[in-house]
PDB file of N, CA, C and O in Angstrom:
ATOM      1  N   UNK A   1       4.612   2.060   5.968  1.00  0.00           N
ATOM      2  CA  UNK A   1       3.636   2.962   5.388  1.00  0.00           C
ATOM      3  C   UNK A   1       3.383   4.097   6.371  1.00  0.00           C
ATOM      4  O   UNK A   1       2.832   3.893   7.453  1.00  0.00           O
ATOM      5  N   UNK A   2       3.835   5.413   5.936  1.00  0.00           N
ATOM      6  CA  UNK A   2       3.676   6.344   6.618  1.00  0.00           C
ATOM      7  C   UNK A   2       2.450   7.463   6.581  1.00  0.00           C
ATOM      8  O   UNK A   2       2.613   8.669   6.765  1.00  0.00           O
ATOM      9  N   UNK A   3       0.751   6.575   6.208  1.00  0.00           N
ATOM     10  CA  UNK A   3      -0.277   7.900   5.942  1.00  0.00           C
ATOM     11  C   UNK A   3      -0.166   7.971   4.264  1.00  0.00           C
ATOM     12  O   UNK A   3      -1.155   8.019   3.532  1.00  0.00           O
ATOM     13  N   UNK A   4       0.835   7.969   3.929  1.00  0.00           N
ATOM     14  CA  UNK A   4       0.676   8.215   2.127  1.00  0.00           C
ATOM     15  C   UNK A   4       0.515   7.148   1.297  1.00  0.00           C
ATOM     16  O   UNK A   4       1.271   6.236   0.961  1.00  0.00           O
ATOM     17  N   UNK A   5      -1.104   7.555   0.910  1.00  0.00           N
ATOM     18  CA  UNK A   5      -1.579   6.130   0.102  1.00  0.00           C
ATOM     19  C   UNK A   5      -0.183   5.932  -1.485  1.00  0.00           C
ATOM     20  O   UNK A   5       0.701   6.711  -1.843  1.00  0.00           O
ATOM     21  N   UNK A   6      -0.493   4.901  -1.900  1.00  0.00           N
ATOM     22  CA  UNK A   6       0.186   4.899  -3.075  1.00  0.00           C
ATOM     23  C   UNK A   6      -0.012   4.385  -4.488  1.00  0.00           C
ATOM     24  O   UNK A   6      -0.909   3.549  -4.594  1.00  0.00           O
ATOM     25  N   UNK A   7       0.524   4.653  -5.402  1.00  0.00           N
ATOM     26  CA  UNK A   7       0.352   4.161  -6.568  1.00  0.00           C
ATOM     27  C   UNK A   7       1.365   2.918  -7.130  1.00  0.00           C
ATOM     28  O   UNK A   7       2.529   3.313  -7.070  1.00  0.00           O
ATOM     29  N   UNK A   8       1.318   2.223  -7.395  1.00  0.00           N
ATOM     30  CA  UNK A   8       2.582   1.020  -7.648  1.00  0.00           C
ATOM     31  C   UNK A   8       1.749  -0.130  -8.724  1.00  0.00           C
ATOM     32  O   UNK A   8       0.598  -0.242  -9.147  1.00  0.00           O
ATOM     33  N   UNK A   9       2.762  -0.720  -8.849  1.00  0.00           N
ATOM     34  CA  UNK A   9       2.517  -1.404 -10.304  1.00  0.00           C
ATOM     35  C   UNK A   9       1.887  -2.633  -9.649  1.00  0.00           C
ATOM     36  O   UNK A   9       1.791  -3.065  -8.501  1.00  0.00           O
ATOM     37  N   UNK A  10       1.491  -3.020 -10.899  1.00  0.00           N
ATOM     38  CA  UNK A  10       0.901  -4.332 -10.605  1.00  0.00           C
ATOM     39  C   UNK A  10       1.154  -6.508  -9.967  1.00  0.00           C
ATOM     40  O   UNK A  10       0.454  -7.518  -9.894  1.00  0.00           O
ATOM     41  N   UNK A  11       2.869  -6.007  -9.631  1.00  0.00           N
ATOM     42  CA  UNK A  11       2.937  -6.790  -9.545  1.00  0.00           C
ATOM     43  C   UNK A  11       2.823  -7.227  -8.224  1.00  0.00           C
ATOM     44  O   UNK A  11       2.609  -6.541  -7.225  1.00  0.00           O
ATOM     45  N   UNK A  12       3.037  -8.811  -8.340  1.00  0.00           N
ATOM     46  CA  UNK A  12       1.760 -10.173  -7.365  1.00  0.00           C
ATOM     47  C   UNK A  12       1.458  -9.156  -6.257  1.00  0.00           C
ATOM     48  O   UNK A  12       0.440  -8.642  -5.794  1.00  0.00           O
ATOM     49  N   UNK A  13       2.955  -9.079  -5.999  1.00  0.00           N
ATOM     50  CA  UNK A  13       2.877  -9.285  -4.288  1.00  0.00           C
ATOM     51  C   UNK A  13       2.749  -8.003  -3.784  1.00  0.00           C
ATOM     52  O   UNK A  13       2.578  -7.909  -2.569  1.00  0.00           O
ATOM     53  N   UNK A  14       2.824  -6.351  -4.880  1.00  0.00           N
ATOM     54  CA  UNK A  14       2.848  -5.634  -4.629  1.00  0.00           C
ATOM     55  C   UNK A  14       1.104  -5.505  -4.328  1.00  0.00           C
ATOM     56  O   UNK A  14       0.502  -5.221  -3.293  1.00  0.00           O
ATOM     57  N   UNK A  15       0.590  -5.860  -5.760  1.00  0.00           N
ATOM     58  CA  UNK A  15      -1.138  -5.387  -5.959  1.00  0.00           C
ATOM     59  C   UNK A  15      -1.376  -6.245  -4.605  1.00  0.00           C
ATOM     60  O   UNK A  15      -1.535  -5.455  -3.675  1.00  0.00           O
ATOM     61  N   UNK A  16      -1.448  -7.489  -4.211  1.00  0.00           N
ATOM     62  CA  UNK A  16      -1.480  -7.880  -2.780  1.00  0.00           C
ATOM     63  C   UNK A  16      -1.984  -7.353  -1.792  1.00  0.00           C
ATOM     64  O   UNK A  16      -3.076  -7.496  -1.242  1.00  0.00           O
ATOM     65  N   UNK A  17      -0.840  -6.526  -1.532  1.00  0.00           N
ATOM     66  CA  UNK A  17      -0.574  -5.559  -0.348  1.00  0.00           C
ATOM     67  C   UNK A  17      -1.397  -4.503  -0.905  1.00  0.00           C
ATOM     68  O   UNK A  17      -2.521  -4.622  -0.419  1.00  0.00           O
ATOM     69  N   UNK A  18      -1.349  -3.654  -1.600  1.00  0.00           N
ATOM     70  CA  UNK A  18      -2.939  -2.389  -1.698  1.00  0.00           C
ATOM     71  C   UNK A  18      -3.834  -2.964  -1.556  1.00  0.00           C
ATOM     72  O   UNK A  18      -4.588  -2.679  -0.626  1.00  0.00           O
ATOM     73  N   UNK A  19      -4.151  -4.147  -2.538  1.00  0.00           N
ATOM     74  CA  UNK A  19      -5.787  -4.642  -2.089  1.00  0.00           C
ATOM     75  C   UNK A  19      -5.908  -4.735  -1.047  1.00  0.00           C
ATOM     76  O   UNK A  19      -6.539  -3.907  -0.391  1.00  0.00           O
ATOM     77  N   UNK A  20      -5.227  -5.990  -0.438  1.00  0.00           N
ATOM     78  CA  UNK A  20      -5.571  -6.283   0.723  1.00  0.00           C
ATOM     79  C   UNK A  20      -5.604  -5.112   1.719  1.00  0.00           C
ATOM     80  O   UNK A  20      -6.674  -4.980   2.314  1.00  0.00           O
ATOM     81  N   UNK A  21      -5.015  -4.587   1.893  1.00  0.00           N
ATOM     82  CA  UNK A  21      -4.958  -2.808   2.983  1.00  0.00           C
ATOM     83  C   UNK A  21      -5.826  -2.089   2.392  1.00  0.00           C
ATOM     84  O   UNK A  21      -6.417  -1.349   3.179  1.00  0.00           O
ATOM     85  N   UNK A  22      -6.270  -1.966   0.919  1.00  0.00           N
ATOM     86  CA  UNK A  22      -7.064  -0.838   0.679  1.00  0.00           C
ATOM     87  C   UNK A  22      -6.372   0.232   0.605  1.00  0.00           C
ATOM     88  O   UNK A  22      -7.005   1.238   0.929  1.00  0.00           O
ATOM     89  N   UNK A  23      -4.913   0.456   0.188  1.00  0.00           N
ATOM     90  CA  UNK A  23      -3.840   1.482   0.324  1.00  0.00           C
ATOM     91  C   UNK A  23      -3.905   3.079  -0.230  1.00  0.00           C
ATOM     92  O   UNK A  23      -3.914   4.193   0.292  1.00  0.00           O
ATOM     93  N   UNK A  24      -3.962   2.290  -2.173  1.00  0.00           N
ATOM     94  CA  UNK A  24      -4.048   2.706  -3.275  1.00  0.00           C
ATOM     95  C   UNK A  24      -4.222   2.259  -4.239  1.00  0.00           C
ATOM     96  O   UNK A  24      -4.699   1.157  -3.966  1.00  0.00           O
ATOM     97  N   UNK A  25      -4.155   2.364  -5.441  1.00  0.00           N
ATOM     98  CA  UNK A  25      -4.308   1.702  -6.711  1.00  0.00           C
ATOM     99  C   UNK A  25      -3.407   1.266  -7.271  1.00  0.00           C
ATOM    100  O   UNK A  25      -2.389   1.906  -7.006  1.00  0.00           O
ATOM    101  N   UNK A  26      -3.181   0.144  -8.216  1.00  0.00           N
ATOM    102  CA  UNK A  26      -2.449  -0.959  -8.661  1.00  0.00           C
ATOM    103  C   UNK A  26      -2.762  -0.111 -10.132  1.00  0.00           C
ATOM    104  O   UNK A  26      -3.889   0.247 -10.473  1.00  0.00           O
ATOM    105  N   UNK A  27      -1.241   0.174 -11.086  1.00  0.00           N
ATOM    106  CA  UNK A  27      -1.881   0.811 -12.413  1.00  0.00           C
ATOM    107  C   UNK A  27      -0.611  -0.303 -13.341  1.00  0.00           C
ATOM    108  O   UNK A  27       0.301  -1.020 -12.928  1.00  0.00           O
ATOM    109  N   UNK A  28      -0.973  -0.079 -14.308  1.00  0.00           N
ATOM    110  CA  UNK A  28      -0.535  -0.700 -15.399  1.00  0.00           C
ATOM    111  C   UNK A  28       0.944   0.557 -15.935  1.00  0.00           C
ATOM    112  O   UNK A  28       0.994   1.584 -16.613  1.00  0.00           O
ATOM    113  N   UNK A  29       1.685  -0.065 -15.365  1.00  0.00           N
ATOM    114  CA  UNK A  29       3.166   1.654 -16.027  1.00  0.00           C
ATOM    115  C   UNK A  29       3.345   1.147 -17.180  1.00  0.00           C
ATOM    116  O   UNK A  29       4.573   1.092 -17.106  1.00  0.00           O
ATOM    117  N   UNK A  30       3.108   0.718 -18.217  1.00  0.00           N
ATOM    118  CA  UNK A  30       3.122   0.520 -19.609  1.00  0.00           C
ATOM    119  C   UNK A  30       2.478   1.952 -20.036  1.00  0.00           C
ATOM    120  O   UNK A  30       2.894   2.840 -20.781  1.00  0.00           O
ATOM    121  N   UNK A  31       1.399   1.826 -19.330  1.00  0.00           N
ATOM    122  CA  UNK A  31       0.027   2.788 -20.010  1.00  0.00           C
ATOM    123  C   UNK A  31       0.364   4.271 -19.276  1.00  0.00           C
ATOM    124  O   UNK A  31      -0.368   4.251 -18.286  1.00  0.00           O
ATOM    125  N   UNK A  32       0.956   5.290 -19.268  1.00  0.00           N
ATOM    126  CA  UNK A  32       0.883   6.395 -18.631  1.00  0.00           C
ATOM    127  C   UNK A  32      -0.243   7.160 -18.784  1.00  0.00           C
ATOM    128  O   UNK A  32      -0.545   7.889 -17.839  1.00  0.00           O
ATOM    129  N   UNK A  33      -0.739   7.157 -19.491  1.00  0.00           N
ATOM    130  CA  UNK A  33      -2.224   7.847 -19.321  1.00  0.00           C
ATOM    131  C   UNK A  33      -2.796   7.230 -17.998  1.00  0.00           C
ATOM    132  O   UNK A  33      -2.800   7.914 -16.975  1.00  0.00           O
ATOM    133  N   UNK A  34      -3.296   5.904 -18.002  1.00  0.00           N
ATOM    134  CA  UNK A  34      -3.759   5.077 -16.508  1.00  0.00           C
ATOM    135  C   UNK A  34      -3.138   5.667 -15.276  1.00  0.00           C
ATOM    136  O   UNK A  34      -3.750   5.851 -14.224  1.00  0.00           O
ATOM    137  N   UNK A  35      -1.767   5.972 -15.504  1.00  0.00           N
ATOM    138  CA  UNK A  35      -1.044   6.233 -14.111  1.00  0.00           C
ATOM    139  C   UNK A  35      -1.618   7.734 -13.795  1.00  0.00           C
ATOM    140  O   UNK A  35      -2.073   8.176 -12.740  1.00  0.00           O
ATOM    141  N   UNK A  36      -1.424   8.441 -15.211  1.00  0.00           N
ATOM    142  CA  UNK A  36      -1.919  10.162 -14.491  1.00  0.00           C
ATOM    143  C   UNK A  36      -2.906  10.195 -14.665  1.00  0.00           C
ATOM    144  O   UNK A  36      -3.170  11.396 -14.594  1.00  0.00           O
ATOM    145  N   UNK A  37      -3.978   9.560 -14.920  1.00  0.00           N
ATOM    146  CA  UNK A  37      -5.796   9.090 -14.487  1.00  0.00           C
ATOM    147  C   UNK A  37      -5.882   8.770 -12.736  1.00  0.00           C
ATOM    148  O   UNK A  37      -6.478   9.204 -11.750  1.00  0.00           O
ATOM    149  N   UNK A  38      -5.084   7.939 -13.015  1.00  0.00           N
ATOM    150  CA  UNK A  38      -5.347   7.496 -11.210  1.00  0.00           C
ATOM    151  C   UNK A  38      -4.697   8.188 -10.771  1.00  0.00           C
ATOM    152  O   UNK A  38      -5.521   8.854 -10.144  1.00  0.00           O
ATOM    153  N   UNK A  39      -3.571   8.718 -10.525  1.00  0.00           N
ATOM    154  CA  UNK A  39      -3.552   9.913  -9.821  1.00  0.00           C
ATOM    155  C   UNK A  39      -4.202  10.542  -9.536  1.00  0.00           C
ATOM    156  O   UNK A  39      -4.542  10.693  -8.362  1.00  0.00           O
ATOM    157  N   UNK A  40      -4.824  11.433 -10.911  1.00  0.00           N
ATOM    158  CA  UNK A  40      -5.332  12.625 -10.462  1.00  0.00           C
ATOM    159  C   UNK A  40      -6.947  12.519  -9.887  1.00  0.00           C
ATOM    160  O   UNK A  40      -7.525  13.361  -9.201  1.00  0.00           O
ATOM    161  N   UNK A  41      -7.569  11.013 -10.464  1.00  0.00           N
ATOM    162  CA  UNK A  41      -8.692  10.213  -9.347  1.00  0.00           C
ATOM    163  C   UNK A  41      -8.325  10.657  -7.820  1.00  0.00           C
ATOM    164  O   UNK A  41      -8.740  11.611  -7.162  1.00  0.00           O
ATOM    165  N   UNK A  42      -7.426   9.652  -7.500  1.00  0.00           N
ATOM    166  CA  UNK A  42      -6.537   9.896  -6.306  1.00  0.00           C
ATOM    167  C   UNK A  42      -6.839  11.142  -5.673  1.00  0.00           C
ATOM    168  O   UNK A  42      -7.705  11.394  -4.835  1.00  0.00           O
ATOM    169  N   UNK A  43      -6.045  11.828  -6.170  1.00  0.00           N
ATOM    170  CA  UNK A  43      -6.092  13.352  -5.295  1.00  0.00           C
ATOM    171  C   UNK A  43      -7.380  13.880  -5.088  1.00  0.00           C
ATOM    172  O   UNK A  43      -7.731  14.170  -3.944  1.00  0.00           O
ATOM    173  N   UNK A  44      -8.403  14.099  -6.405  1.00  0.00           N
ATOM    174  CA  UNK A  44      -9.813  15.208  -6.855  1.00  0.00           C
ATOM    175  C   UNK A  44     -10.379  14.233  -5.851  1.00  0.00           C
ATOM    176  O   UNK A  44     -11.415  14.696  -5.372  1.00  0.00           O
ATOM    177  N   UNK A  45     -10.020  12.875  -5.290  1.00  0.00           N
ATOM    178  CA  UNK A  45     -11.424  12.256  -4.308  1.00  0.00           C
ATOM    179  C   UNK A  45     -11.392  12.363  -2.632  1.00  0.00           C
ATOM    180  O   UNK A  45     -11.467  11.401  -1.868  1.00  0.00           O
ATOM    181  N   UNK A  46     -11.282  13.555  -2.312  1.00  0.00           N
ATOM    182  CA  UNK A  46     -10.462  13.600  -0.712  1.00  0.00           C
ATOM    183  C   UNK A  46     -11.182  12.826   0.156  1.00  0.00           C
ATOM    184  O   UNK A  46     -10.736  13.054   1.280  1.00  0.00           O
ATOM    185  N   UNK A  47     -12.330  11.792   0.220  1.00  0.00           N
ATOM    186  CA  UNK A  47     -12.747  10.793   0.771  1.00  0.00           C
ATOM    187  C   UNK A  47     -11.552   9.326   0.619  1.00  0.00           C
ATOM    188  O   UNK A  47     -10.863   8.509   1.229  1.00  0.00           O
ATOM    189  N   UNK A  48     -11.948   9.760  -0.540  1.00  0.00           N
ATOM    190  CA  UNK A  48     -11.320   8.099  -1.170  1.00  0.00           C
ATOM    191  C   UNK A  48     -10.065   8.399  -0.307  1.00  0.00           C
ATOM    192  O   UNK A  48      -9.812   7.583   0.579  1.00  0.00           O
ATOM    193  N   UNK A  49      -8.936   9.886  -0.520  1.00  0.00           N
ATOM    194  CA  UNK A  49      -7.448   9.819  -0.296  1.00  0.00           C
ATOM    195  C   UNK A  49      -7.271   9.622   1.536  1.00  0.00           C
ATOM    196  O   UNK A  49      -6.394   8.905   2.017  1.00  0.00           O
ATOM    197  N   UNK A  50      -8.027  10.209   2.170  1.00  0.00           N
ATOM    198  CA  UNK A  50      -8.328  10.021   3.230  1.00  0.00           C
ATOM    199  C   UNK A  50      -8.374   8.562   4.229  1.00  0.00           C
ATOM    200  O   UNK A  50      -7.761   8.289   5.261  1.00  0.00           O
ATOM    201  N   UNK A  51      -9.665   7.564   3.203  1.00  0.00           N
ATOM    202  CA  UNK A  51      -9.428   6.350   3.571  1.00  0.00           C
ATOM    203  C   UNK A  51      -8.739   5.816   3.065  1.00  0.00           C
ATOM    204  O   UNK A  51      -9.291   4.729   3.236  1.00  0.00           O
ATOM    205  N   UNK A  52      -7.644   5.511   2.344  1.00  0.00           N
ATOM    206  CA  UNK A  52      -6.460   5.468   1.831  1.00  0.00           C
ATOM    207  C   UNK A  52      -5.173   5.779   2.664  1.00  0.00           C
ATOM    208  O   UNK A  52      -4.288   4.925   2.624  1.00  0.00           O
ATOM    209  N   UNK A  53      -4.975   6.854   3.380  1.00  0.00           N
ATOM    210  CA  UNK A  53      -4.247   7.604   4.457  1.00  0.00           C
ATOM    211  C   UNK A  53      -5.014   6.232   5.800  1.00  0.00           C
ATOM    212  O   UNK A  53      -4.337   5.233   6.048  1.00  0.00           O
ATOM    213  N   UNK A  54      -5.782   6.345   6.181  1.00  0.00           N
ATOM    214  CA  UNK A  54      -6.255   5.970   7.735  1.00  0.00           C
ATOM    215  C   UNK A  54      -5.588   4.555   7.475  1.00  0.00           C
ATOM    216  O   UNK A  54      -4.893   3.975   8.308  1.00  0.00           O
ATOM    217  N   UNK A  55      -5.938   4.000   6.012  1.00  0.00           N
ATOM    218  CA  UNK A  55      -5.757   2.393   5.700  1.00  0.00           C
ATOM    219  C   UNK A  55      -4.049   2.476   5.930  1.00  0.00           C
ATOM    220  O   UNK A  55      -3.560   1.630   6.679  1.00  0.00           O
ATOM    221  N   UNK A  56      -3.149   3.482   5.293  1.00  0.00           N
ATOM    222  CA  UNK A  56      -1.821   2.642   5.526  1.00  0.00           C
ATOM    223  C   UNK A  56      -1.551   3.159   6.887  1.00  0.00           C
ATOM    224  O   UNK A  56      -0.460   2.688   7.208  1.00  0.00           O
ATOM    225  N   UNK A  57      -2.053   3.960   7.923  1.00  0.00           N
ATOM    226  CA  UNK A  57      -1.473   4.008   9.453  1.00  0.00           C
ATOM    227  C   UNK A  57      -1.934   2.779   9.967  1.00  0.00           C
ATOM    228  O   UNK A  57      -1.181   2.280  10.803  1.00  0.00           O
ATOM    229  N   UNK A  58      -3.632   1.741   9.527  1.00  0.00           N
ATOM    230  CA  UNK A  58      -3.446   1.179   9.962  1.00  0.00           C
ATOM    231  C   UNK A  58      -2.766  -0.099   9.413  1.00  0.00           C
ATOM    232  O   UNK A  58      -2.699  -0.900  10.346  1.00  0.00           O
ATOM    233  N   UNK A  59      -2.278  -0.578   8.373  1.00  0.00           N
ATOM    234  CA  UNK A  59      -1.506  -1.294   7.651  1.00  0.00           C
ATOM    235  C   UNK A  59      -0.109  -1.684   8.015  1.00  0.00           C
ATOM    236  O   UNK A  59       0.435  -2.786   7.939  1.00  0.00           O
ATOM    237  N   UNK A  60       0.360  -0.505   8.437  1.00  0.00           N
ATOM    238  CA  UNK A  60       1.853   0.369   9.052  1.00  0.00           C
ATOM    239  C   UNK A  60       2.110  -0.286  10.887  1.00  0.00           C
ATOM    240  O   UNK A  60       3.169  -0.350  11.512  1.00  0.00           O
ATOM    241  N   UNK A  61       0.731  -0.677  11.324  1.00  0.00           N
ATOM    242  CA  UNK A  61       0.755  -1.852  13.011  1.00  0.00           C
ATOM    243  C   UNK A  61       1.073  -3.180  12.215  1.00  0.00           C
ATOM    244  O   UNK A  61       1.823  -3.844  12.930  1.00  0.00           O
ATOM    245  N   UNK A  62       0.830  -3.800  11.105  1.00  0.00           N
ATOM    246  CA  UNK A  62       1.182  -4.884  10.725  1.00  0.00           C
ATOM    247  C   UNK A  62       2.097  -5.275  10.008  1.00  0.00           C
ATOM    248  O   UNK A  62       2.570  -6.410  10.057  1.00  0.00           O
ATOM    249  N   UNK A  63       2.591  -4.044   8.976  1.00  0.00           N
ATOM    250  CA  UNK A  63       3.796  -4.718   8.154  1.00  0.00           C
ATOM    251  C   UNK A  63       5.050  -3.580   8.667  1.00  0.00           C
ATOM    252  O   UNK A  63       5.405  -2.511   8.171  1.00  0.00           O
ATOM    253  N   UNK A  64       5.469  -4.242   9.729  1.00  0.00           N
ATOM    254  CA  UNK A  64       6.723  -3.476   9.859  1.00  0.00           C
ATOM    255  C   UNK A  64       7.708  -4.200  10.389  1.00  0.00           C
ATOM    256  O   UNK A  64       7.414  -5.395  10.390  1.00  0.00           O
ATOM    257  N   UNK A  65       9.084  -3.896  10.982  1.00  0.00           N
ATOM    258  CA  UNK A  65      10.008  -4.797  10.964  1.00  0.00           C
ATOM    259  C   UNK A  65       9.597  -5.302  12.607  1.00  0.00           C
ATOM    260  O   UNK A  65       9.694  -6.528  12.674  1.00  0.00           O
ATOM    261  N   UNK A  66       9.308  -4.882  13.501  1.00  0.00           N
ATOM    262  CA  UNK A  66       9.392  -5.467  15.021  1.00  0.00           C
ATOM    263  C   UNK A  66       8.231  -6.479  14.914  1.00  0.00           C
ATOM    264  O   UNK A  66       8.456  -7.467  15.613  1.00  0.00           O
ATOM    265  N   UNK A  67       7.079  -6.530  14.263  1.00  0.00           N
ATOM    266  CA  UNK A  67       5.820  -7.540  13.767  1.00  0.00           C
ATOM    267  C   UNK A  67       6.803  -8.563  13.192  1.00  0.00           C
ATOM    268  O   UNK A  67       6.680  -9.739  13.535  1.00  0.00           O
ATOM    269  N   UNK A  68       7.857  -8.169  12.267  1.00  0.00           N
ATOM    270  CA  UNK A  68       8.393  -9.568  11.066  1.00  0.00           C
ATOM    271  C   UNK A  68       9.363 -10.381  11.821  1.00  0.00           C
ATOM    272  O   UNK A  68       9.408 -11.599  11.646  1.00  0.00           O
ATOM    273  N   UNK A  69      10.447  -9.543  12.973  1.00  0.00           N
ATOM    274  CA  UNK A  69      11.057 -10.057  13.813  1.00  0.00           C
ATOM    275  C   UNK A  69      10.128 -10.962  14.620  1.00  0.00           C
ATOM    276  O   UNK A  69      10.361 -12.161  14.462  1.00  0.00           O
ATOM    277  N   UNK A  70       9.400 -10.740  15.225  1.00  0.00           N
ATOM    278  CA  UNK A  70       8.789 -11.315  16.225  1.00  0.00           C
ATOM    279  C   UNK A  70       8.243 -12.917  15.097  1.00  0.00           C
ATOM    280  O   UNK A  70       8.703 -14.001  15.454  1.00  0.00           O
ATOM    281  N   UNK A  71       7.655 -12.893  14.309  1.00  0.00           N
ATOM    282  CA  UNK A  71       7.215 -14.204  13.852  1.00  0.00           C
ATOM    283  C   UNK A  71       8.638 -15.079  13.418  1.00  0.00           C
ATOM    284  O   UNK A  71       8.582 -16.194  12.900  1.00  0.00           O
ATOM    285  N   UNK A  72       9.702 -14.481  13.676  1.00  0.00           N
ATOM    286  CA  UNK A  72      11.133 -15.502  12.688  1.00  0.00           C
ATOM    287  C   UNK A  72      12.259 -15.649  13.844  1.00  0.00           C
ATOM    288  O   UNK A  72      13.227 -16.406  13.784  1.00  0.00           O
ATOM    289  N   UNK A  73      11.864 -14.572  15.151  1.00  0.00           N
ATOM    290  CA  UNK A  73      12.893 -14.942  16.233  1.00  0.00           C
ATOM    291  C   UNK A  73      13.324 -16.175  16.836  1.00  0.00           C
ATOM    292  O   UNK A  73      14.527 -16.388  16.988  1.00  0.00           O
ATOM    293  N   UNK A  74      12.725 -16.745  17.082  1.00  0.00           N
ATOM    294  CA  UNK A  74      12.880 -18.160  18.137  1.00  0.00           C
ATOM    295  C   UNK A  74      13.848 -19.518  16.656  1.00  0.00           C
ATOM    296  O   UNK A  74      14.483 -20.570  16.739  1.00  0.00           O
ATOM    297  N   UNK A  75      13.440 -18.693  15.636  1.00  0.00           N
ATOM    298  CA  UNK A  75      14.611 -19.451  14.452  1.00  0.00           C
ATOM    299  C   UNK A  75      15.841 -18.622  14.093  1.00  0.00           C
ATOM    300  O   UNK A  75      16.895 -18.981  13.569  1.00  0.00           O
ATOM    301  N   UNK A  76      15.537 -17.718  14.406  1.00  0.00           N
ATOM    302  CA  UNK A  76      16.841 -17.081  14.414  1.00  0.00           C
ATOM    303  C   UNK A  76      17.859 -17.294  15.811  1.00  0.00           C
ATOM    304  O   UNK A  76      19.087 -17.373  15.834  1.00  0.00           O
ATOM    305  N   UNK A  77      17.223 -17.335  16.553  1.00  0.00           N
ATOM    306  CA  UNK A  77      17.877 -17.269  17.888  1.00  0.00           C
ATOM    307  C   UNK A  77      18.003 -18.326  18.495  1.00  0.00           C
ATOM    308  O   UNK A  77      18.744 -18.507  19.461  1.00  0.00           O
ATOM    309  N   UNK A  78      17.189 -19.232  17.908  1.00  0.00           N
ATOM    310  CA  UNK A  78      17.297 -20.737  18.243  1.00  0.00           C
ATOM    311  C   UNK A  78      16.697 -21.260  20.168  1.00  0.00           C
ATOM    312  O   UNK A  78      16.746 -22.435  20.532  1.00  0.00           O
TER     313      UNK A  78
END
């Protein structure tokens, strides 16, 4: 996660990860109206997009590949 909150669908493991980080919003892509609602929520709230931005830099110290290595090395490497 590079700063840019996001929009993504609802599934498990995706909505997951926004909630839990506080990223962006989880929309229903069946419904396109919902998606260009939250969007344009999204953008018109430069608080909301802001803490959204701070949430995935800090999101971005935990889900990345040298964090995922480090918990699976000592089984990989034996």
């Amino acid at each position: 996660m590079a700063g840019i909150p996001v929009i993504s669908s609802s599934l498990p493991q995706m909505k997951k990860i926004v909630e839990q980080y506080n990223v962006g919003v989880c929309v229903d892509l069946e419904k396109t109206t919902d998606v260009s609602n939250d969007l344009n929520e999204m953008l018109s709230d430069e608080s909301k997009l802001e803490t959204y931005k701070d949430n995935c830099k800090k999101a971005a110290q935990e889900l990345n590949w040298d964090v995922e290595f480090e918990k699976v090395k000592d089984k990989l490497l034996g």
